[in-house]
C-alpha positions in Angstrom: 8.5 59.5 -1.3 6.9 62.9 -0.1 9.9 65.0 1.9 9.1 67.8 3.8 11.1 71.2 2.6 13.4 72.6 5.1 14.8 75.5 2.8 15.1 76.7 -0.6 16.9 79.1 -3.5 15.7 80.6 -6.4 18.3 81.0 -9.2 17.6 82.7 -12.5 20.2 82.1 -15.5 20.0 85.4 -17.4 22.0 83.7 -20.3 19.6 80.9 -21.5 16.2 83.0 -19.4 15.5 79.6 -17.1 15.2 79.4 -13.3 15.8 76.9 -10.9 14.8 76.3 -7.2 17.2 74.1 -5.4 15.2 72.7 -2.6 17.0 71.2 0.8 14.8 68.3 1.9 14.4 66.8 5.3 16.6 64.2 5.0 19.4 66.3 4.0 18.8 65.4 0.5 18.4 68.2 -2.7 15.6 68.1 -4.7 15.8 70.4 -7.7 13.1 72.0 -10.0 14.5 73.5 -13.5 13.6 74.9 -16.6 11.4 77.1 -15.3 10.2 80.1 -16.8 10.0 83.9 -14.6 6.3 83.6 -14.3 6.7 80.5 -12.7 9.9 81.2 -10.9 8.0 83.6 -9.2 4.7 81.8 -8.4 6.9 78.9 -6.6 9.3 81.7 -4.8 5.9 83.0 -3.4 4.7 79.4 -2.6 7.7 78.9 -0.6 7.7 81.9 1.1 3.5 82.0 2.5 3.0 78.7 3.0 3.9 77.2 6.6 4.7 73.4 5.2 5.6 72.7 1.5 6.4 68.5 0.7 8.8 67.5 -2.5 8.2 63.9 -4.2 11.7 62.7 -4.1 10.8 60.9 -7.2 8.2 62.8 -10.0 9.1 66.2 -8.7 5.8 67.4 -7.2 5.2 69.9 -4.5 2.5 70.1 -1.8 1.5 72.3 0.4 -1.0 69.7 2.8 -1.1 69.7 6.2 1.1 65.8 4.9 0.3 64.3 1.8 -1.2 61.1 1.0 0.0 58.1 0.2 1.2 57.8 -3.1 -1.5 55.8 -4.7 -3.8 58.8 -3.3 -2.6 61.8 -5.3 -3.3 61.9 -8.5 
């Protein structure tokens, strides 16, 4: 189910180099990205931060930054 992001953190683990974004969904659910690397730490902080609307799958993970995602079946 696509959830729209109300608020997020970036957290970077110096001891084993991974990030994490810990995402606050609409629903007052958490959503949670991990493993990440820097680069890619850093591509989704800037996602977060320019774009106006940003939706979490609650289930495979997946971000979006439509005006509201399609159905399911849609995205590929």
């Amino acid at each position: 189910m696509w959830l729209k992001v109300n608020d997020y953190a970036l957290y970077w683990d110096a001891t084993h180099h991974t990030g994490t974004v810990l995402l606050e969904l609409e629903n007052d659910s958490q959503g949670k990205i991990r493993h990440l690397s820097k680069t890619e730490l850093v591509a989704l902080g800037d996602l977060f931060r320019n774009e106006p609307l940003v939706w979490y799958h609650s289930v495979r993970g997946d971000l979006s930054t439509e005006k509201h995602p399609a159905d399911d079946e849609e995205i590929v």
